[in-house]
Rosetta silent file (secondary structure, phi, psi, omega in degrees, C-alpha in Angstrom):
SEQUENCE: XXXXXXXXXXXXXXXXXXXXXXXXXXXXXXXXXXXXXXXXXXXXXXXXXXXXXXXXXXXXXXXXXXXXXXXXXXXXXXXXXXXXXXXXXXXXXXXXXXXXXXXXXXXXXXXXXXXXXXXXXXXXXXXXXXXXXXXXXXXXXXXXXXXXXXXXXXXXXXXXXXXXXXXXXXXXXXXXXXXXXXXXXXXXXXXXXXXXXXXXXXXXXXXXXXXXXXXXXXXXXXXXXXXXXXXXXXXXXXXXXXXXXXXXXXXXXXXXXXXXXXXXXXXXXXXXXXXXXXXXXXXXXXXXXXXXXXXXXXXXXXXXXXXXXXX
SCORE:     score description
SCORE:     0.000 S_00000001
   1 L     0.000  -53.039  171.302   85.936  -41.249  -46.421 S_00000001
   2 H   -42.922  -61.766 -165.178   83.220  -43.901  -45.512 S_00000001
   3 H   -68.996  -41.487  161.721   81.491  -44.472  -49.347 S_00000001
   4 H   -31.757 -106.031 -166.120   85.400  -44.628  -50.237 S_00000001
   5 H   -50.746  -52.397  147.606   87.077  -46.988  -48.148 S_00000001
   6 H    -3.308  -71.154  175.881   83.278  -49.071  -48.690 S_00000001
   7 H   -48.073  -47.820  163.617   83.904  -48.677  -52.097 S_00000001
   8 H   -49.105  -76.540 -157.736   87.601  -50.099  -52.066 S_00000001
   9 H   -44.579  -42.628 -173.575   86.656  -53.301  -49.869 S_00000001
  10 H   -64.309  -50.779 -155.907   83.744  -54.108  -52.698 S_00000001
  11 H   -74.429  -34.244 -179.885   85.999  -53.939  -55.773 S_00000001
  12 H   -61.588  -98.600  178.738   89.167  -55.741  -54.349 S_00000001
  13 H    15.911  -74.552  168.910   86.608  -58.154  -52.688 S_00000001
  14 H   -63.596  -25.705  174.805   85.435  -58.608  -55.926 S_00000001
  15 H   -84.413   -9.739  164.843   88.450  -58.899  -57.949 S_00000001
  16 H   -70.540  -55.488  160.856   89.782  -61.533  -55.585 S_00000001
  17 L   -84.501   16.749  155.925   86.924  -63.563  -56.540 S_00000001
  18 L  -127.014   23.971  148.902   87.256  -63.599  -59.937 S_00000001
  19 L   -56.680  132.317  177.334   90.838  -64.279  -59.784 S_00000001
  20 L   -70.665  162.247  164.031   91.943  -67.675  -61.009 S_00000001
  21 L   106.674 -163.579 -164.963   93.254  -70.190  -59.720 S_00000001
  22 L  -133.615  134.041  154.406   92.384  -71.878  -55.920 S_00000001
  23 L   -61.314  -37.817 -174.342   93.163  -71.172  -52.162 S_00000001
  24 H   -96.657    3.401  141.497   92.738  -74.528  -51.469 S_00000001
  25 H   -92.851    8.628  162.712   95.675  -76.049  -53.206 S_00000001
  26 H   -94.086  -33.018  165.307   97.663  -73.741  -52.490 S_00000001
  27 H   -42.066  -68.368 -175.102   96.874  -74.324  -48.471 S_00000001
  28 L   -64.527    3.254  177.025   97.126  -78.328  -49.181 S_00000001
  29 H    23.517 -107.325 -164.940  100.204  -78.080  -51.200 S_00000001
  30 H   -79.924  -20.836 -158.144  101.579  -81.730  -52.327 S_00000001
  31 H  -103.299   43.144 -175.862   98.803  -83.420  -49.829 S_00000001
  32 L   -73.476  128.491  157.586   96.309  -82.121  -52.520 S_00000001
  33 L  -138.381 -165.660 -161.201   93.041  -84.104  -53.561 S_00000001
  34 H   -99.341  -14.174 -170.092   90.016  -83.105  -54.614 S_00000001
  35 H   -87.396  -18.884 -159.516   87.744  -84.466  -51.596 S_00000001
  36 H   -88.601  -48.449  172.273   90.220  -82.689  -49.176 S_00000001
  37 H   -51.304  -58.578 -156.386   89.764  -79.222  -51.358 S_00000001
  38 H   -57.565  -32.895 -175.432   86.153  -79.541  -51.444 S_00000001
  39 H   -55.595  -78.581 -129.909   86.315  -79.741  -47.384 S_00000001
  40 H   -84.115    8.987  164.033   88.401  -76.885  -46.874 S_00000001
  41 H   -84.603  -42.762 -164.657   86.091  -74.695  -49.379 S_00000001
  42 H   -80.644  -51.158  175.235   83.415  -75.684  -47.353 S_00000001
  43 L   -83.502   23.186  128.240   85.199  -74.779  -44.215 S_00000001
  44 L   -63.613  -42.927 -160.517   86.576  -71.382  -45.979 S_00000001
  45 L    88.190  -18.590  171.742   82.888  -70.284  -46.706 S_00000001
  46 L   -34.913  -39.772 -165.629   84.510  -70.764  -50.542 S_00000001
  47 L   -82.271  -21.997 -164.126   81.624  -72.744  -51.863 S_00000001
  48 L   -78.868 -171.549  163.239   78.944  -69.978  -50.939 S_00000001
  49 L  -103.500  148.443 -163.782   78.054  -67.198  -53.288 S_00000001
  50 H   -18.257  -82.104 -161.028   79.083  -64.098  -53.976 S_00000001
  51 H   -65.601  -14.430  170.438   77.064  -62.440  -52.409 S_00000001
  52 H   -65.615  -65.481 -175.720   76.757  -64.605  -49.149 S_00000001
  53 H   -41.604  -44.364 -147.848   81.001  -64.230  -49.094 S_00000001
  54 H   -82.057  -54.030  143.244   80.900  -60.757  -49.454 S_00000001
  55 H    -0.719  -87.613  177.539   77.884  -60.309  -47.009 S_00000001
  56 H   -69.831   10.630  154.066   80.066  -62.176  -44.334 S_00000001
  57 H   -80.436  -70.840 -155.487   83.275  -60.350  -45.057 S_00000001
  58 H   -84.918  -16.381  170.444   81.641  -56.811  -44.458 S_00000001
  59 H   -75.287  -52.969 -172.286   79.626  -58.207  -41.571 S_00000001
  60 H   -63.388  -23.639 -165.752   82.479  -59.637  -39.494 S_00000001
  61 H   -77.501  -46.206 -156.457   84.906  -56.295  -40.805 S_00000001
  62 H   -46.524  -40.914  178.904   81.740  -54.161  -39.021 S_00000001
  63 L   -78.211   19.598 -173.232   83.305  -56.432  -35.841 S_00000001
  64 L    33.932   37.608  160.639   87.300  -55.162  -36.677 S_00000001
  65 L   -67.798  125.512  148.460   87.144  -58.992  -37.685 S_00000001
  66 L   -89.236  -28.427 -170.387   90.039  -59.530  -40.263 S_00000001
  67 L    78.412 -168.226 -151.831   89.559  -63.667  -39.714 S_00000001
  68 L  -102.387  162.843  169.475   92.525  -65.546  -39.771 S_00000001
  69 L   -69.641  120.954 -175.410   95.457  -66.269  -42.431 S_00000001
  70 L   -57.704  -19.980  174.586   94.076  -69.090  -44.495 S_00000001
  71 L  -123.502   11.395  147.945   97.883  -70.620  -44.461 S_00000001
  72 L  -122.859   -3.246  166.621   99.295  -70.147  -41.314 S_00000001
  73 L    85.497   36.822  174.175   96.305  -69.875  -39.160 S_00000001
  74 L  -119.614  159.303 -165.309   97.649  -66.510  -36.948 S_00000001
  75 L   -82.107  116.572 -176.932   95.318  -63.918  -36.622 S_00000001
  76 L   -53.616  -32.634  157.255   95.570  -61.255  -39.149 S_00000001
  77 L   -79.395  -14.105  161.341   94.972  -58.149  -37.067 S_00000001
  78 L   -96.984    7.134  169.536   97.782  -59.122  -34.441 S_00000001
  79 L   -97.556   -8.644  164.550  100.136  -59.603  -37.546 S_00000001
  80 L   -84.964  -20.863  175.849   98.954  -55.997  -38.897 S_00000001
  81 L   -89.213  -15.581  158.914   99.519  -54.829  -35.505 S_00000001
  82 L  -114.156    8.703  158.358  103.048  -55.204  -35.491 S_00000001
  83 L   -93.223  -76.694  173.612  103.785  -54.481  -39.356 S_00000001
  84 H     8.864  -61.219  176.637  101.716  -51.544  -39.111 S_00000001
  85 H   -67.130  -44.093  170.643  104.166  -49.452  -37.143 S_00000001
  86 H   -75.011  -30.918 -153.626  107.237  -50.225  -39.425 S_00000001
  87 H   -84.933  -55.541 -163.419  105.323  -49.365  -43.025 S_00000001
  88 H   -62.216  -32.386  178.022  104.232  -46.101  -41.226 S_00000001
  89 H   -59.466  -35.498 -174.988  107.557  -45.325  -39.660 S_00000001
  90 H   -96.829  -18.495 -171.201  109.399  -45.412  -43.287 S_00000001
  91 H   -67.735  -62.275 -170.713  105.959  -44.015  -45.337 S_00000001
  92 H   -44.413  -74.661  176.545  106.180  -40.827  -42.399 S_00000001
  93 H   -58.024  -23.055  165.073  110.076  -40.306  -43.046 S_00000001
  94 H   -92.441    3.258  172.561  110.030  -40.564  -46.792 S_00000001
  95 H   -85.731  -27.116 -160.006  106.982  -38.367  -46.790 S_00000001
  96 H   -82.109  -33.564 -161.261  108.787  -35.665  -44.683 S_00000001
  97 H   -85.264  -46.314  167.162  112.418  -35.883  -46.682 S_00000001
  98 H   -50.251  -38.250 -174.095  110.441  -35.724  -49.832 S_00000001
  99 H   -73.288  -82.403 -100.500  108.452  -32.285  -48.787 S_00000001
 100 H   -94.539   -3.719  167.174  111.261  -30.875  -47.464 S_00000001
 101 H   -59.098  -71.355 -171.667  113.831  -32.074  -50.595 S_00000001
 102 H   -29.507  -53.217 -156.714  111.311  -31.716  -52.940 S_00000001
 103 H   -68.652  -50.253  170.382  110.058  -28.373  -51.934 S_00000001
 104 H   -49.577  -10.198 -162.782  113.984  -26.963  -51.612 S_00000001
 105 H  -122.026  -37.505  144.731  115.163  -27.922  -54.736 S_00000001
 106 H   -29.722  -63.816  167.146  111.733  -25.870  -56.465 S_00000001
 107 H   -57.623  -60.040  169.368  111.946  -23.349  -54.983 S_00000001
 108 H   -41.084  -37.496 -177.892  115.864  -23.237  -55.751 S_00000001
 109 H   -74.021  -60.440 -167.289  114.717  -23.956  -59.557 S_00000001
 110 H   -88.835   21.407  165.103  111.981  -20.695  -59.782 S_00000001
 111 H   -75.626  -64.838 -146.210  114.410  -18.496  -57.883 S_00000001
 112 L  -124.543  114.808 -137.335  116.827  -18.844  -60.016 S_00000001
 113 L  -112.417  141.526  160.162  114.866  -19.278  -63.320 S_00000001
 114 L    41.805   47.763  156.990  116.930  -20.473  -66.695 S_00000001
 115 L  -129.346  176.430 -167.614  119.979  -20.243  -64.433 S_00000001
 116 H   -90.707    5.524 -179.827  122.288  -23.311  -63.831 S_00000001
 117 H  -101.722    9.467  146.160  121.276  -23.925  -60.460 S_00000001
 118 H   -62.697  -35.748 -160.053  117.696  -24.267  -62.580 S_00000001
 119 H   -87.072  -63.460 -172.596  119.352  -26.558  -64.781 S_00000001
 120 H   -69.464    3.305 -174.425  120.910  -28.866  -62.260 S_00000001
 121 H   -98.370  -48.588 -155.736  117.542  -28.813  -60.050 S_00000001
 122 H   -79.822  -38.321  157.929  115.400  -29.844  -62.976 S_00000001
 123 H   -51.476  -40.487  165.730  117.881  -32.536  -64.137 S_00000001
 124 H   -69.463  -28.072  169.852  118.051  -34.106  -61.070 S_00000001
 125 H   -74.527  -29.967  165.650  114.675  -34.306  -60.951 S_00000001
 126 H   -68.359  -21.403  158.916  113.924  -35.604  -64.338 S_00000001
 127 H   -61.896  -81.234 -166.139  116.489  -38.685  -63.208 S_00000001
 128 H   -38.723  -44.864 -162.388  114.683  -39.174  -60.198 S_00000001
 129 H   -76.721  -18.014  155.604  111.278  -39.442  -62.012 S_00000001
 130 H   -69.488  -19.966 -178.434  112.761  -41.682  -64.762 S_00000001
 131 L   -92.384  138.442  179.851  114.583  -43.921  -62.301 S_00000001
 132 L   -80.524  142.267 -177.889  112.185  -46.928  -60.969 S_00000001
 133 H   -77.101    4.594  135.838  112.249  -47.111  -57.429 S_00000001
 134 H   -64.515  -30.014 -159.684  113.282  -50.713  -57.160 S_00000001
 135 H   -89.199  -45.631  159.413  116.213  -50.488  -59.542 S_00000001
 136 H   -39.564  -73.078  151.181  117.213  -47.580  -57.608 S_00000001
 137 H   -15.254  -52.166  157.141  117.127  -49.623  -54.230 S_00000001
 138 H  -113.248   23.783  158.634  118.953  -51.610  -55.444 S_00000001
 139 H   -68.626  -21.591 -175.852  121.772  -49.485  -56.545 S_00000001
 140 H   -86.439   -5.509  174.724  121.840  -48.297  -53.205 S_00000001
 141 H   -67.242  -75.937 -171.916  121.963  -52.146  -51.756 S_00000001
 142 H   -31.490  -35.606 -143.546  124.841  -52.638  -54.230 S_00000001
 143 H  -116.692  -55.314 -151.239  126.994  -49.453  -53.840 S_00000001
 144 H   -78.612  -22.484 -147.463  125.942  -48.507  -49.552 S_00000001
 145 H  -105.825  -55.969 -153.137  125.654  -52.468  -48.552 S_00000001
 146 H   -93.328  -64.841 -151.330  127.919  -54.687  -50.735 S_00000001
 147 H   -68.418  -38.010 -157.856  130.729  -52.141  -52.046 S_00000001
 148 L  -121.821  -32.544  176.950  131.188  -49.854  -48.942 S_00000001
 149 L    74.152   10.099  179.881  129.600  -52.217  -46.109 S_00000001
 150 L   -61.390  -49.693 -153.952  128.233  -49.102  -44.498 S_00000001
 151 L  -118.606  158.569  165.218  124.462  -49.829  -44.183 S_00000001
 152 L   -84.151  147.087  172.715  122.783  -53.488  -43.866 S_00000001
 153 L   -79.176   -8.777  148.048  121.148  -54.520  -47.085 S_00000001
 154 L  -147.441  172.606  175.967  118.039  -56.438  -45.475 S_00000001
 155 L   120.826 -175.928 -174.470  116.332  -56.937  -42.325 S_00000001
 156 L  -137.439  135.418 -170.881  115.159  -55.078  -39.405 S_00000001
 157 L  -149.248 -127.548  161.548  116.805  -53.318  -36.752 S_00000001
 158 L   -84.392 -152.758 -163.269  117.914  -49.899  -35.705 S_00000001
 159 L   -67.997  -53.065 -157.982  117.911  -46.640  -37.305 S_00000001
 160 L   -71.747   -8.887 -177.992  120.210  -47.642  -39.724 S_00000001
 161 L   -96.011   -5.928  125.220  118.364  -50.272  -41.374 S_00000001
 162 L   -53.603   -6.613  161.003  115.796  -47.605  -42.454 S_00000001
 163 H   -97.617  -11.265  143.093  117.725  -45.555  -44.082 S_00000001
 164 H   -60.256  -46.242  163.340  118.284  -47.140  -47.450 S_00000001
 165 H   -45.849  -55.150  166.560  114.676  -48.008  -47.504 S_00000001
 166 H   -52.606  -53.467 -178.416  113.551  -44.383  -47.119 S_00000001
 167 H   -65.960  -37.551  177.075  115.909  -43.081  -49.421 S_00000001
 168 H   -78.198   -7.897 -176.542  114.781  -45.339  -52.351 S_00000001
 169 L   -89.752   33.064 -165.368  111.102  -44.673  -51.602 S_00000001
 170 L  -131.383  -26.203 -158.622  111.802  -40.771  -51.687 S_00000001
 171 L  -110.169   43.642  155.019  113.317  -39.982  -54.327 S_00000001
 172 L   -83.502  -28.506 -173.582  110.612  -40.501  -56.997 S_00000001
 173 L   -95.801    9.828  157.586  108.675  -38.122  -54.840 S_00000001
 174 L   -92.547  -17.149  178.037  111.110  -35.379  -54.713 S_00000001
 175 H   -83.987   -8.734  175.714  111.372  -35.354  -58.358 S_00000001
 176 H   -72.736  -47.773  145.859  107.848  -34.753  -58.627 S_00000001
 177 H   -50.015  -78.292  158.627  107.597  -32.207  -55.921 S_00000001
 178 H    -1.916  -97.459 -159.289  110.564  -30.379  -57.097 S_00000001
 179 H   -40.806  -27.025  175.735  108.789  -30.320  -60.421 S_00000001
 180 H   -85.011  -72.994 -154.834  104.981  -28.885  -58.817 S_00000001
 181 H   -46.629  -58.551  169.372  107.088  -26.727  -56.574 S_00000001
 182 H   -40.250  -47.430  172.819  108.727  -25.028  -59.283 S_00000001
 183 H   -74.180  -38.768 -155.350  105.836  -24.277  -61.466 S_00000001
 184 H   -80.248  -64.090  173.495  103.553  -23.393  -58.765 S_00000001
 185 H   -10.069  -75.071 -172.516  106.444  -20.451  -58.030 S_00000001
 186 H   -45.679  -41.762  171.450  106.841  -19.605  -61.050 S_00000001
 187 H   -54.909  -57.688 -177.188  103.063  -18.787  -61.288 S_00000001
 188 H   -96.257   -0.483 -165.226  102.790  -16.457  -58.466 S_00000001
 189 H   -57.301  -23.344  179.628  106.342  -14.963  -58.271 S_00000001
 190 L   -77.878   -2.082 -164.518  105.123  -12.557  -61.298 S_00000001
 191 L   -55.291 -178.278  176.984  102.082  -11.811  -59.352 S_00000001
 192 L   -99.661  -51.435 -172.205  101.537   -7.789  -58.890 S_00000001
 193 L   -61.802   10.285 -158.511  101.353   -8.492  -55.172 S_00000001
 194 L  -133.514  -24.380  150.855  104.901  -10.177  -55.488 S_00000001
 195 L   -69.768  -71.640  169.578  105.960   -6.904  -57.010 S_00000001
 196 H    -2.235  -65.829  170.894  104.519   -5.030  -55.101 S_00000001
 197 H   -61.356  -51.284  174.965  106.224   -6.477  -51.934 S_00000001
 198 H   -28.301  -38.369 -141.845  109.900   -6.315  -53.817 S_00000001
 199 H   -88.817  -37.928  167.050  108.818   -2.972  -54.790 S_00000001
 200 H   -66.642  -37.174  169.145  108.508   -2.135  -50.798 S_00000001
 201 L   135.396  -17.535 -163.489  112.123   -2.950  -49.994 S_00000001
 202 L   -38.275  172.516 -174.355  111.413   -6.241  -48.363 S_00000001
 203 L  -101.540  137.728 -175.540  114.516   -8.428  -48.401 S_00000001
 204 H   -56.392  -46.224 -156.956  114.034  -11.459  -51.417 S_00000001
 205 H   -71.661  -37.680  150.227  114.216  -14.068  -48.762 S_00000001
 206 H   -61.830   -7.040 -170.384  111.372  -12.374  -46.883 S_00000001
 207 H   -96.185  -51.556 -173.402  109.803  -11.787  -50.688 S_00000001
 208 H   -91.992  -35.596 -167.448  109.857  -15.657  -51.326 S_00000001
 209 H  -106.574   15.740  174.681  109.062  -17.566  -47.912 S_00000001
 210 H  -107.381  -43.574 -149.923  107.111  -15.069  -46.434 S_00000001
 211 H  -129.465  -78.087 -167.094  104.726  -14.089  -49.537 S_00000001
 212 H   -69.663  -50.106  176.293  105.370  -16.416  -52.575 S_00000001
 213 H   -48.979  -57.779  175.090  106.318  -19.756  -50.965 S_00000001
 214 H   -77.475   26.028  149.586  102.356  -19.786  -48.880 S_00000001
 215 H  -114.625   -0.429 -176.338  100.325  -18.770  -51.681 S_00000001
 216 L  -118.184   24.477  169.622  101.889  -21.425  -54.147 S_00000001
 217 H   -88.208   -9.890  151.850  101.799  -24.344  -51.493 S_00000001
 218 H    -8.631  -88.226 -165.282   98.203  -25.178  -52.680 S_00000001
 219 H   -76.587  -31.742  159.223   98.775  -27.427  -55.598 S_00000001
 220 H   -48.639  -23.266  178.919  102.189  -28.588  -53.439 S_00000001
 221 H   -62.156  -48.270 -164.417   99.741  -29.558  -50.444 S_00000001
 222 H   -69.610  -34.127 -178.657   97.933  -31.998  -53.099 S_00000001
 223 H   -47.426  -73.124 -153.430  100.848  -32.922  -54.522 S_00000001
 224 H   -64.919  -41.932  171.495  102.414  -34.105  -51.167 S_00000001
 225 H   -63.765  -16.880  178.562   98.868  -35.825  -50.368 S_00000001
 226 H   -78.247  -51.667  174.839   99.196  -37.689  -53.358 S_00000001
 227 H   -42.932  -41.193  179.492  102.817  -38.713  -53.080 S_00000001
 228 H   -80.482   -0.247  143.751  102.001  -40.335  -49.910 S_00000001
 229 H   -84.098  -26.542  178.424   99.978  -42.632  -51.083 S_00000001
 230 H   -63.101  -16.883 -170.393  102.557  -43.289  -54.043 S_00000001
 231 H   -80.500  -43.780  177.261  104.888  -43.588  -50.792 S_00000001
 232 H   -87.363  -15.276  175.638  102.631  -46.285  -49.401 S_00000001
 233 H   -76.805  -56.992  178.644  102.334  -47.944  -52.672 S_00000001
 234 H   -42.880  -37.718 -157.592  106.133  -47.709  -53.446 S_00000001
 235 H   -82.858  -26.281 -165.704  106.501  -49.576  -50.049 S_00000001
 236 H   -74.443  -57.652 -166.231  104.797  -52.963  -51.304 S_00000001
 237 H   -74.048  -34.694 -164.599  107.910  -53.186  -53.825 S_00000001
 238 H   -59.361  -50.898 -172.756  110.455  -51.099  -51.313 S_00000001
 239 H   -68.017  -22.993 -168.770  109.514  -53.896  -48.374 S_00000001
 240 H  -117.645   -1.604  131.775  110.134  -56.681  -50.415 S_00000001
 241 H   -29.900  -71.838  158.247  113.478  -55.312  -51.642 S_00000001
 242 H   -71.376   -0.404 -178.479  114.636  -55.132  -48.492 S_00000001
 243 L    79.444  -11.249 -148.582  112.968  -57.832  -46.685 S_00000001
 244 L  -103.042  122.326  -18.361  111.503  -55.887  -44.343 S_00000001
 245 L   154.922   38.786  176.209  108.366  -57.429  -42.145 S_00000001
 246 L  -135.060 -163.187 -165.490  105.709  -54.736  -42.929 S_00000001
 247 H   -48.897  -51.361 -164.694  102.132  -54.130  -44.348 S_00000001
 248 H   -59.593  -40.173 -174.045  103.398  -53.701  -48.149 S_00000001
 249 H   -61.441  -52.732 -162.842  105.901  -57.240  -47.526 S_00000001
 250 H   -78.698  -30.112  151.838  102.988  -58.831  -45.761 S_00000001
 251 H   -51.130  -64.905  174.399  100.767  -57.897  -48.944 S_00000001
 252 H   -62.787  -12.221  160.228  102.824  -59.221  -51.204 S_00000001
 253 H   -78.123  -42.405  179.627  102.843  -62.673  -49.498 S_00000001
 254 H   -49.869  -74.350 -176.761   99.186  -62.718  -49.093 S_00000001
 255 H   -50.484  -55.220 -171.221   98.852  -62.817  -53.031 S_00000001
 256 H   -58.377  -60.777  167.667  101.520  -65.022  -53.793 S_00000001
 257 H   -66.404   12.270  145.331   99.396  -67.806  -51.259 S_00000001
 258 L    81.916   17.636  172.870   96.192  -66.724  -52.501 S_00000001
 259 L   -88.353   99.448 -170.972   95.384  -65.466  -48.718 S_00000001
 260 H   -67.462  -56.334  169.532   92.444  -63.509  -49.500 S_00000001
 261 H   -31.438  -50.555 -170.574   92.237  -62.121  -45.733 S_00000001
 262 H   -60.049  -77.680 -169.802   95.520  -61.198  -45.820 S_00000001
 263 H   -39.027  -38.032 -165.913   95.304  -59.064  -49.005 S_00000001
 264 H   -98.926   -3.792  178.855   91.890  -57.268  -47.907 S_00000001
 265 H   -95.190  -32.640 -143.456   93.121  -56.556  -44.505 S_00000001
 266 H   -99.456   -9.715  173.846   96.550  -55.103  -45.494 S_00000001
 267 H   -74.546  -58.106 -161.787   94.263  -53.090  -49.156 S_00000001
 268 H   -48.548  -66.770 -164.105   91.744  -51.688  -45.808 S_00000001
 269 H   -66.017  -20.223 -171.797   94.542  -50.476  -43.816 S_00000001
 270 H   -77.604  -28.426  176.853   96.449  -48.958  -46.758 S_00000001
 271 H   -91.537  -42.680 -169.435   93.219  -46.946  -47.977 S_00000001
 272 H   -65.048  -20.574  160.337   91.871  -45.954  -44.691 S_00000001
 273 H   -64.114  -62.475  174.132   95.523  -44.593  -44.400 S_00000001
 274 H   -52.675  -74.498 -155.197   95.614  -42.733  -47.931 S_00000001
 275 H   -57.253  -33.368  169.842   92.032  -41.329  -47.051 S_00000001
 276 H   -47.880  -76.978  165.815   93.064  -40.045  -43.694 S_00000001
 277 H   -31.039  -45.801  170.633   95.913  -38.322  -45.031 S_00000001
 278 H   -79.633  -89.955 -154.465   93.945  -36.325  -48.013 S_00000001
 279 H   -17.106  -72.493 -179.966   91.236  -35.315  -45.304 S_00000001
 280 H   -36.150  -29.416  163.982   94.626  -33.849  -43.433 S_00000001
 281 H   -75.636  -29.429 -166.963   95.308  -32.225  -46.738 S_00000001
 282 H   -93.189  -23.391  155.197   92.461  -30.953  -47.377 S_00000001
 283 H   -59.801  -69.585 -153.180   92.431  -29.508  -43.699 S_00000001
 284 H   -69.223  -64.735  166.731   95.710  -28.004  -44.297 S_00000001
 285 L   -46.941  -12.123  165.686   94.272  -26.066  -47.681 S_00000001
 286 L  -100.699   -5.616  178.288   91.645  -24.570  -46.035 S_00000001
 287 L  -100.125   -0.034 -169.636   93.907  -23.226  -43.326 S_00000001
 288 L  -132.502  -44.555 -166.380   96.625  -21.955  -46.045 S_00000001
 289 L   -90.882  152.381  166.556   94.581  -20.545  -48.831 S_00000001
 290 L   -86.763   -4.746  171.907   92.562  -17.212  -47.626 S_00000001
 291 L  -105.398  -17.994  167.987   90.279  -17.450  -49.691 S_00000001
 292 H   -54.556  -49.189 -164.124   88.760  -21.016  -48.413 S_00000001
 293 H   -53.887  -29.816 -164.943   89.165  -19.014  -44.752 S_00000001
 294 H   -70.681  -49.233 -165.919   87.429  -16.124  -45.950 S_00000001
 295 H   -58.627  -75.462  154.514   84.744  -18.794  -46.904 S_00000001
 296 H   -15.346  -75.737 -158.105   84.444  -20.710  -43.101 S_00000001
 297 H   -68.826  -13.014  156.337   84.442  -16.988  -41.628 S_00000001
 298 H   -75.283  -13.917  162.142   81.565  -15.695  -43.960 S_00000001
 299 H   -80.521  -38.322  169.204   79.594  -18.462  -43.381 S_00000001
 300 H   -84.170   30.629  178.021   79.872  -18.658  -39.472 S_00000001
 301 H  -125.816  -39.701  160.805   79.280  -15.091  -39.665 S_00000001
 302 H   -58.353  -64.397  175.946   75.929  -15.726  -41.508 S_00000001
 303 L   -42.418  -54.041 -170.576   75.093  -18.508  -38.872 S_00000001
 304 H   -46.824  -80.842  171.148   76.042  -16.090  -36.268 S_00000001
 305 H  -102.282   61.669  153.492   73.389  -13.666  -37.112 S_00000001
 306 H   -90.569  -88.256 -148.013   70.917  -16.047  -38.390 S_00000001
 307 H   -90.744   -1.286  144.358   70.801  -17.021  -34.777 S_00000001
 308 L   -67.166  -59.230 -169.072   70.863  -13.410  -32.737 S_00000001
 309 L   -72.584   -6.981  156.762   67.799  -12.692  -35.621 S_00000001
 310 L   -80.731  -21.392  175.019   66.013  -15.779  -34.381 S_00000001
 311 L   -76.896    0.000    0.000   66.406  -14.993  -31.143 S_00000001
């Protein structure tokens, strides 16, 4: 995770500074000159050189420094500490409504194979992954907000003003899931040990979620680890659809004012997020496949007596 998230901070870092344009008219807006930029470069650290900026970026980060917003002057880590909470709160709920859509409507597909509840599984899903998750938002603004007045269409609140957000950031990743889930079935339900069991009397329900469903949740683990960064990505457009007052919203402002702090603190927390999560995946796949387990218990079995023959 470390050489990673490292990695990340250098190349945005760098692609910030070879972006065009200036921070310091856009801070000094109409009261622009040129001796007033030249200050506020110098009192940016703007003027130094690459490698001096970047130097003093990764030195100050070593100190959970973020610095400050270059245009409103609040501290960037207590404005991440209260966006934070909302991005994760709708990324967490459209991660779990995706698994548990996604996975149901797969499974439902390689049950019942070249049948119509195949047909209608796979179609919905090929909509979902053809519909953009903005345009989609806002049909649901349009149809849930304006036409029916059920849900509010921006803002922050209760419960309810998360649910239109969540649903458009979900359902690219159920058609995608769906679409994994399905193949990955399909793969072992033909297995011999998937006869085998059938073959024993087991009941099909105990034949798919007992047997078939945990040996094809593998490439569905990765799948899921993946989505959720597409989940946290999705949220940068999702947030500013809806107005809503979190990391991805708070991104997208950063850029538009050229607040280079802003942008590398709210890129740090979104990959240090993303990497966490695939560790957690990557956990979860060695605890689900039997043959990684097999690996862990022949190797601490080898340690084991390794150290009774040293003894």
């Amino acid at each position: 995770m470390i050489p990673v998230i490292i990695a990340v901070i250098i190349v945005v870092f760098t692609l910030l500074y070879l972006a065009p344009g200036d921070a310091a008219s856009v801070i000094l807006g109409s009261t622009y000159t040129e001796e007033a930029a030249v200050q506020i470069r110098a009192q940016l650290g703007l003027d130094q050189p690459y490698i001096v900026q970047l130097g003093n970026y990764l030195w100050n980060l070593c100190h959970l420094d973020f610095g400050e917003s270059w245009v409103s002057g609040v501290s960037v880590a207590s404005e991440l500490s209260s966006r934070v909470p909302r991005t994760l709160a709708i990324g967490t709920a459209s991660i779990i409504i995706t698994a548990l859509a996604g996975i149901l409507l797969g499974v439902t597909a390689a049950v019942n194979q070249n049948k119509w509840q195949d047909t209608v599984s796979m179609i919905l899903a090929l909509l979902g992954t053809s519909l953009p998750g903005f345009f989609f938002a806002l049909l649901l603004v349009l149809v849930f907000s304006y036409n029916l007045g059920w849900l509010p269409a921006y803002g922050m609140g209760g419960i309810r003003y998360y649910i239109l957000p969540v649903l458009a950031n979900s359902v690219g990743g159920i058609a995608m899931l769906a679409r994994q889930t399905r193949s990955s079935m399909l793969e072992v339900i033909h297995s011999d040990y998937i006869t085998m069991a059938k073959s024993k009397g087991l009941k099909p329900r105990d034949v798919i979620y007992q047997h078939t469903l945990p040996n094809a949740m593998i490439p569905v683990l990765t799948t899921i680890g993946m989505q959720f960064a597409g989940v946290l990505g999705g949220g940068v457009i999702i947030e500013t659809v809806f107005s809503i007052p979190g990391v991805g919203y708070y991104l997208v402002t950063g850029c538009n004012n050229r607040d280079y702090n802003v942008v590398m603190a709210c890129t740090i927390v979104i990959s240090v997020t993303f990497s966490i999560v695939m560790l957690l995946v990557d956990l979860l796949m060695a605890a689900v496949d039997p043959r990684i387990k097999a690996q862990f218990a022949e190797s601490a079995l080898k340690k084991k007596k390794g150290g009774k023959a040293h003894a």
